[in-house]
N, C-alpha and C positions, 0 to 999 in steps of 0.2 A: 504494500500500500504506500503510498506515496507519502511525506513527510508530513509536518502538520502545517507549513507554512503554505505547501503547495498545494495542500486541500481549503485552505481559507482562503487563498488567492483565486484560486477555481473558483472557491460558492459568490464568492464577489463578481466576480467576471460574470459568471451565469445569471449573477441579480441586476449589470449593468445591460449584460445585451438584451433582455427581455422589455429592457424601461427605455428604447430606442424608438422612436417615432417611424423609423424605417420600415414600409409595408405595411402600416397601421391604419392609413388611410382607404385600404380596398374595402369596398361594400358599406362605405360609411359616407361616400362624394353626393352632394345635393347636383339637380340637374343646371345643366348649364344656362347660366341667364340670356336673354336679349341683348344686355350691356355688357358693363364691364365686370369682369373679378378683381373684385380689392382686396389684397388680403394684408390685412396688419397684424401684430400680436407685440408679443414682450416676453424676456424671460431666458434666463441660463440657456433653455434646452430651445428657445425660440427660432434662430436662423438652421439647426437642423427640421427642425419641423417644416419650415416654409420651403429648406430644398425636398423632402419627404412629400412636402403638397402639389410642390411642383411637378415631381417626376409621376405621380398621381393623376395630376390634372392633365399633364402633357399625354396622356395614355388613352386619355375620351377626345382627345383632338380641341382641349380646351388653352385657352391664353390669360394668364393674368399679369397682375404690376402690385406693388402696394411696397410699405416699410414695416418690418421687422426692427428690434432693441434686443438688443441682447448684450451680456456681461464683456467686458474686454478681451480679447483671447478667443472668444465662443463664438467668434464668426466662420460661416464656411459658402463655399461656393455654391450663387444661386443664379438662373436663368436671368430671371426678370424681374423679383421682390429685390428692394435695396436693404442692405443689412448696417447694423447703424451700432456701434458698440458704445455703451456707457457706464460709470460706473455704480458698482454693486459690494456691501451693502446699504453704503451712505450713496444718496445722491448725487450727480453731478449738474454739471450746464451739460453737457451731452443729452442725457439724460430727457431731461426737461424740454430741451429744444425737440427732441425724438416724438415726446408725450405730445407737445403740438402740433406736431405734423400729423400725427397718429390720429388725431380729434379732428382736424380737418377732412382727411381724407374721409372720413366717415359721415363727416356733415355733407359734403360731396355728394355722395352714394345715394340715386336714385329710384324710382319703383322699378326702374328694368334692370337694378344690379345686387349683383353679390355681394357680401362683404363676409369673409374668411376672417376668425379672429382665433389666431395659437396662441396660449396662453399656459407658462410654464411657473413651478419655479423661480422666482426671484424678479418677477415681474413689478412687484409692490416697488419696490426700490428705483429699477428701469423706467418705470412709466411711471414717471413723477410730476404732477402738473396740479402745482398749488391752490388751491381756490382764492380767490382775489381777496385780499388784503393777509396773506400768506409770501411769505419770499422762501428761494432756495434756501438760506441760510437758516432762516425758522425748521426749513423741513429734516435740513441735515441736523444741528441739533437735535430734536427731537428723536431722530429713529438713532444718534447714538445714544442718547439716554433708554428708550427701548428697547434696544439691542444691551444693554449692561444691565437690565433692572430684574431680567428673570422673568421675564413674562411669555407668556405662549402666546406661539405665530398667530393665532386665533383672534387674541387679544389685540397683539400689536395691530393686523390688521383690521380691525375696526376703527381704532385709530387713526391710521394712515388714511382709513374710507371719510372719516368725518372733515381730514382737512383737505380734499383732492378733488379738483376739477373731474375727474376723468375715472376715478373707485367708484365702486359701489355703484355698478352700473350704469351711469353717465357716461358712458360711452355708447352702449346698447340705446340708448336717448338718443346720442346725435345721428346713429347711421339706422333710426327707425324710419326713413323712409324706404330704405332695401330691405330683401331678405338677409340674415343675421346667422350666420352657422360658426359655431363656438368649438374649435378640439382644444384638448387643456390633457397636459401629465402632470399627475397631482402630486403636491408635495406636501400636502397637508393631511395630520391625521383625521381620519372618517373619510379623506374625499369630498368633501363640501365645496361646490365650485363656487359658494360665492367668499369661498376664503381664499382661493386657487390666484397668486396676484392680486387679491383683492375685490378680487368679480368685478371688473371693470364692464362686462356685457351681461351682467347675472343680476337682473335688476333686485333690485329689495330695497324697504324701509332703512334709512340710517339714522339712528336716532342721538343724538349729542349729549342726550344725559348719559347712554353708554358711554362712551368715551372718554367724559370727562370723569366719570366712577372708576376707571382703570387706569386714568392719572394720578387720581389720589390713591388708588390699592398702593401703586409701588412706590410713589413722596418722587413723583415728575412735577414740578415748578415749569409753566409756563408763561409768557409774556402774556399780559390781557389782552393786547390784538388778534392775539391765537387765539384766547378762549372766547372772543366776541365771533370770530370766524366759526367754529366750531358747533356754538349756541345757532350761529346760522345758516348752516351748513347743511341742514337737516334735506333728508327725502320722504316726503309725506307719501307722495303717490308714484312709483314705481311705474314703468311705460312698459309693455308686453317686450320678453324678448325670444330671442330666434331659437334653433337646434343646438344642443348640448352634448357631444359626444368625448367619450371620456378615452383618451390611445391608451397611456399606461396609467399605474397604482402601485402603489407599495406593494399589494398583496398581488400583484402579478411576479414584481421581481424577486419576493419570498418566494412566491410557489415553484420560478424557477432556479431559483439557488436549491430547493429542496430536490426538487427533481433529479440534480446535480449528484447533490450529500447521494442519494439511494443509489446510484451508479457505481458510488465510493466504497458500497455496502454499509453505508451509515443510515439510520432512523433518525428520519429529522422530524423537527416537535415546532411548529409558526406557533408564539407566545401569544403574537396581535403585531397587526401591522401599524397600529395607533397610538404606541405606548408616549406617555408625557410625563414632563417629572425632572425635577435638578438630578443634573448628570449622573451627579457621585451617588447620589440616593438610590435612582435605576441602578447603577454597578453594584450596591451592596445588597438589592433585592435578587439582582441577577445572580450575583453568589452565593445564596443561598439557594436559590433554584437548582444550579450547576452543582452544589455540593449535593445535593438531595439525591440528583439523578445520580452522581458516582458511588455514594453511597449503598442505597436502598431501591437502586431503579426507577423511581418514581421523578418525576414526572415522564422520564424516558430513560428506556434501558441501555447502559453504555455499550456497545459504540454508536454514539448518538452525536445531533447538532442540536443545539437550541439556536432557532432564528424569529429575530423579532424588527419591527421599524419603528414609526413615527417620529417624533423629534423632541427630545430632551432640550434644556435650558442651564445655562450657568448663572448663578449670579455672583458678579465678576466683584471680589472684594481686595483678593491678589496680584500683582504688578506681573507676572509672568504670560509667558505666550500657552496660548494653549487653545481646543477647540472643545467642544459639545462632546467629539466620539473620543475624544482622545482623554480626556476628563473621567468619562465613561468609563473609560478602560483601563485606564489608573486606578481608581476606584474599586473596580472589579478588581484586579490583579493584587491586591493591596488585600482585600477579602477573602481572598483564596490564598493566601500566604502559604499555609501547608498545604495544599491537596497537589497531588503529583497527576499526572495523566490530562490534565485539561489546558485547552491552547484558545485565545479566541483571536476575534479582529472587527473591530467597529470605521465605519467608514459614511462621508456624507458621501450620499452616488452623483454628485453635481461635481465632486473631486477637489472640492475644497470645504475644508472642516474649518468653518469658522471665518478667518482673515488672513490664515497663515499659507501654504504652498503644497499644503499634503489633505489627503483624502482621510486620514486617520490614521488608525494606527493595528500593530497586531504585537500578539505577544505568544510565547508558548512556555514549557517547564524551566528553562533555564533562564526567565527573566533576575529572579533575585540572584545565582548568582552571578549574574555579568552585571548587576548593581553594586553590588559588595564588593568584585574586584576594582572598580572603577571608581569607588567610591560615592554613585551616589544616592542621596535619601530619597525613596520615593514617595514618603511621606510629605517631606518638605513640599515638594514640589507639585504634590495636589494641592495640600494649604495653601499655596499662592498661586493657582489657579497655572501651574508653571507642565502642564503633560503634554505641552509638546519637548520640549527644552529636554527631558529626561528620556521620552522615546526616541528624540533623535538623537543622543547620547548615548542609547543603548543600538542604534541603527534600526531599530524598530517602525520607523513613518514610512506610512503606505501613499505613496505620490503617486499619481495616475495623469495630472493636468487634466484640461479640462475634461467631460464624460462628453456633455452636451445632450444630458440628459438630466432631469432629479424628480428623485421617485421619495425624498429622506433619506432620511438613515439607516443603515444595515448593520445588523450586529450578529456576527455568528461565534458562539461558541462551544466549541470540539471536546468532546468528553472522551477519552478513550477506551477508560477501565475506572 
């Protein structure tokens, strides 16, 4: 059987190619309009999806144009959609100027047209287009305060819907004069498209007294021009919107990481593709699960995988580098101190954990002692929020660059005996 490293690196591979927009589009293409096809979106995984629409569309003898956003790095070659990089996960002027073009072209969009909107992963960010008496600088503040306070993607983006031109389905508003077809790879747990980027076409209620109750939850201080915006911000009445089809899910690229493990001759055990929770707390729950199963077989009999997703949280108190999976995984590793036989690897499938340049990280039996001889604490180095700094001092970080996909988080871990 192959090592433990090369069986974690497999079930990740298998969890990324399943969460590819490539071929996703068969049997799911709306018929061709009288006008034109516009296809906009946003998001990590965004300029693969619109070459994947392309090569789709090009196969019914169909023609479109439109712009895509996507992360810096995460552009690829496309016929006819313009690809437009910005950055992610603070706002940029890219960005922003992307969002308005995006808004227009959809105001555009007449009864005889299409409008194609892909919608991935880290779209909130990309498509950023302030509500008026809102500036870039308010927004980037804000989503760092957000992004450091521990709050779930769920939360944040409600937030981000209350101050945004273009969330919360005001986008679906301006290109309501065409027909409206929405694909989105979800990165959020449950699957909820109007959390998927924000639901920029997924029209709903937005209501400000939310919003403003999850800035006091975490002690976010805002300028009164934001919370006067915020108060007015609101969407009473929601505008009908188009088709919704979902390409990939977390629980596709579990089932086929699992599919994988069973190849290996391993039983693999999906926890939930939705798990939520401060990193290190997941990793100490995970290690009791992992101990249980080596023990007494339960919840799966060793040789086993436990595979789970959704998106854990940090809340960032420590000066050190570190990510969500790699936290995770310190954590975990730290909780299994004694038990011999077990290897794991947490990974964000977008291929970046956090801010840093790695997808996560992995470990197997001989982490502590290639800590001990090197000297160092891996204690310390959770405490200050520091696991990247310590896995790549043990050569541990899992780097992939970009996937050009995100389905969340993958966390597998290998039980052997």
């Amino acid at each position: 059987m192959p090592n433990d490293a090369e069986i974690l690196y497999a079930l990740f591979d298998a969890a990324l190619k399943a969460a590819l927009p490539d071929g996703q589009f068969e049997g799911r293409l709306p018929e061709k309009p009288k006008g034109r096809t516009i296809v906009i979106g946003a998001g990590k995984a965004s300029a693969r999806m619109a070459a994947a629409f392309e090569d789709a569309w090009a196969r019914t003898g169909g023609t479109c144009e439109g712009l895509v956003v996507t992360r810096y790095r995460h552009a690829v070659p496309t016929r006819s959609v313009e690809i437009v990089e910005a950055a992610h996960p603070v706002p940029d002027e890219a960005g922003l100027q992307a969002a308005g073009r995006i808004l227009a072209l959809a105001r555009e969009a007449g009864p005889d047209d299409l409008v194609v909107c892909l919608m991935s992963g880290g779209a909130s960010a990309l498509l950023s287009l302030p509500a008026e008496g809102v500036t870039l600088a308010d927004k980037q503040d804000l989503n760092r305060a957000l992004l450091k306070s521990g709050a779930p993607i769920g939360e944040m983006n409600l937030v981000r819907k209350s101050l945004s031109a273009i969330k919360g389905g005001r986008l679906a508003a301006a290109a309501q004069r065409a027909k409206l077809v929405t694909y989105l790879i979800s990165d959020v747990p449950g699957d909820d498209p109007s959390s998927i980027g924000s639901g920029p076409t997924i029209p709903e209620r937005v209501d400000p007294d939310v919003a403003l109750a999850i800035l006091r939850k975490y002690g976010i201080d805002v300028p009164d021009p934001v919370l006067q915006v915020i108060r007015s911000n609101a969407v009473t009445e929601p505008v009908a919107g188009g088709e919704v089809h979902m390409l990939a899910t977390p629980k596709m690229a579990l089932d086929a990481a699992a599919a994988k493990a069973r190849e290996f001759g391993l039983t693999p055990l999906v926890l939930g593709d939705a798990l939520e929770g401060e990193a290190r707390e997941v990793g100490r729950v995970m290690a009791g699960i992992a101990r249980s199963a080596a023990m007494h077989g339960e919840p799966a009999k060793a040789p086993c995988v436990l595979l789970s997703g959704g998106e854990t949280t940090v809340t960032v108190r420590g000066k050190g580098r570190g990510g969500r999976n790699a936290e995770f995984l310190l954590s975990l590793a730290l909780a299994l101190k004694d038990e011999n036989g077990i290897a794991a690897i947490a990974c964000d499938t977008d291929g970046i954990d956090g801010s840093e340049d790695n997808a996560g990280a992995w470990f197997d039996g001989g982490l502590f002692d290639d800590a001990r001889s090197k000297g160092i604490d891996l204690a310390a180095h959770l405490e200050s929020n520091d696991a990247y700094t310590a896995f790549a001092q043990l050569d541990k970080l899992v780097v992939t660059g970009p996937t050009l996909t995100n389905v969340n988080d993958f966390r597998c871990i290998l039980i052997r005996s």
